[in-house]
N, C-alpha and C positions, 0 to 999 in steps of 0.2 A: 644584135637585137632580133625579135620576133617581127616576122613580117606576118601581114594582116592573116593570110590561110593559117598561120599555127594561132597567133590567137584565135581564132574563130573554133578550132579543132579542139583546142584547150577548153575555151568556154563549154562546146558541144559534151566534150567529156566531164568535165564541174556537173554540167547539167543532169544530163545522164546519171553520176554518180550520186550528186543530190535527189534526184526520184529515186533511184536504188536504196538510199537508205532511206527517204520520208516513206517508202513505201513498204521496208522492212520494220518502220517505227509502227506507221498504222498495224500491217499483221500482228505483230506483237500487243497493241493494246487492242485492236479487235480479238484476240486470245485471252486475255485478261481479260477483259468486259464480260465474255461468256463464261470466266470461272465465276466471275464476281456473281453473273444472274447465276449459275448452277448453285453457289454456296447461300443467295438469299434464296430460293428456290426451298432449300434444304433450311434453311433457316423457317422459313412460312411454313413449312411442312413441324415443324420441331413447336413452335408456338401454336398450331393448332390442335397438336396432339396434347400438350399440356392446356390448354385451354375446354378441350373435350375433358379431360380426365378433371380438374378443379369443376366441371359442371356437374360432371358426376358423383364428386364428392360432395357438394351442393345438394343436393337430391335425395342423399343417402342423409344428410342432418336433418336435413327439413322432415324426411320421413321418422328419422329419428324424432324429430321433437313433437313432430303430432303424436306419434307411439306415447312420450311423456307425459303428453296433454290430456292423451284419453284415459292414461294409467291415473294421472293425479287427479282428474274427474270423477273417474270412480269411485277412489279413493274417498274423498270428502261425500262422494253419496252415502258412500256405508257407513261411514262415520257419524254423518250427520241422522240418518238412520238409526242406526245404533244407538247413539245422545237420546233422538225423540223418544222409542223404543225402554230404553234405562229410564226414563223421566216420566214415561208415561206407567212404567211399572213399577213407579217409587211411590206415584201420585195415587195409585190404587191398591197399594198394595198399605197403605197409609199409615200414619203413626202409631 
């Protein structure tokens, strides 16, 4: 049988080798932890670049549709122009 000093040695070495590896478990997930921030890191950087570029195509429609807005303004000025214009040269120019 085990007398008390090798149990005690025994236990001491369990011990020992139990912090040896909880302490190789933490290193290892304190490793991973910091890939994990580096790849959200990378990820924040990734959705902001798409999120600047959708604002800027944003921007470029909107500019776009006032460019339509002033084009089809116009449009119905001269038109309307044009009608009064015809109407006023029909009315005097008479039957």
């Amino acid at each position: 049988m085990l007398d008390t000093q090798d149990k005690q040695e025994i236990e001491e070495l369990v011990e020992l080798k139990v912090k040896a590896i909880l302490k190789e478990n933490n290193y290892d997930i304190n490793i991973r932890l910091v890939k994990i921030e580096e790849e959200l890191k990378h990820q924040r950087e990734l959705i902001q670049q798409v999120i600047h570029t959708m604002d800027k195509r944003f921007e470029d429609m909107n500019q776009r549709f006032n460019q339509l807005t002033w084009v089809m303004g116009t449009g119905f000025v001269v038109l309307g122009t044009m009608i009064t214009a015809f109407g006023l040269f029909l009315s005097l120019a008479g039957p």
